[in-house]
C-alpha positions in Angstrom: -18.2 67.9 -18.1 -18.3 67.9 -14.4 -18.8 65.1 -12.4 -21.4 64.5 -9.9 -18.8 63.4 -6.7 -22.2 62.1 -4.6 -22.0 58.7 -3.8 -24.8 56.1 -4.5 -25.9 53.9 -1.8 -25.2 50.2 -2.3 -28.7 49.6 -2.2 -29.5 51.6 -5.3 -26.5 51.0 -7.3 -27.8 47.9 -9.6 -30.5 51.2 -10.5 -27.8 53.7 -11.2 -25.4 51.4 -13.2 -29.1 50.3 -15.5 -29.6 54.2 -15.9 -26.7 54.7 -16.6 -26.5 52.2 -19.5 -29.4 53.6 -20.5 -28.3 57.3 -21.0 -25.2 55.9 -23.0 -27.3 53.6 -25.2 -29.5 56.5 -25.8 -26.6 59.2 -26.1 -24.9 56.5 -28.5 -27.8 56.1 -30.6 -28.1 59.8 -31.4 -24.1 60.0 -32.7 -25.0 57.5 -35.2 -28.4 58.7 -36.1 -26.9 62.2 -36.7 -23.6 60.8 -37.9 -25.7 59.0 -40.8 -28.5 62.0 -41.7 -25.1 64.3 -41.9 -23.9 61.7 -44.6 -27.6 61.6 -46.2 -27.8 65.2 -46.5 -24.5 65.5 -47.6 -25.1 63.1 -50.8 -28.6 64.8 -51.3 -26.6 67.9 -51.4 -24.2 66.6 -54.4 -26.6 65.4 -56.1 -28.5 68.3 -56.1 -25.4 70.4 -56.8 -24.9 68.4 -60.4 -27.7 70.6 -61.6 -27.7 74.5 -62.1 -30.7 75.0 -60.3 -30.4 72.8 -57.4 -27.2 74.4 -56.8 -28.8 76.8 -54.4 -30.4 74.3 -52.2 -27.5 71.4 -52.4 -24.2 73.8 -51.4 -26.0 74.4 -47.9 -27.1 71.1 -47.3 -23.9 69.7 -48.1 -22.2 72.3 -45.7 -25.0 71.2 -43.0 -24.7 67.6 -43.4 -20.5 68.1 -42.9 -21.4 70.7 -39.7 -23.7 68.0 -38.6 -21.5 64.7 -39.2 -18.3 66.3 -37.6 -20.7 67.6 -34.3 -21.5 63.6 -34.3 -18.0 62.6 -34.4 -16.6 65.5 -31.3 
């Protein structure tokens, strides 16, 4: 990640520290709203597993709610 080596001007620096609360709030957010559909898909995907059929369906959406739950995480 590179960082932007610009300097604010003291007038507009209560506006860059609010935006940047805002991008982390919003960034923040996201890791747990993909963090918990990861775990969602991943117990849809068991469940659908326990049957023969649903096999087919639940072994990828178990490996996508994992893929998606670890990309959360990192």
């Amino acid at each position: 990640m590179s960082e932007n080596n610009k300097r604010v001007h003291w007038l507009l620096y209560p506006f860059w520290l609010i935006w940047r609360l805002v991008i982390w709030i919003i960034e923040a957010t996201g890791r747990l709203v993909g963090a918990i559909l990861g775990l969602v898909l991943m117990i849809v995907g068991v469940v659908l597993t326990i049957t023969v059929v649903g096999a087919i369906v639940g072994i990828p959406l178990i490996i996508f709610g994992f893929m998606l739950t670890v990309r959360s995480i990192f």
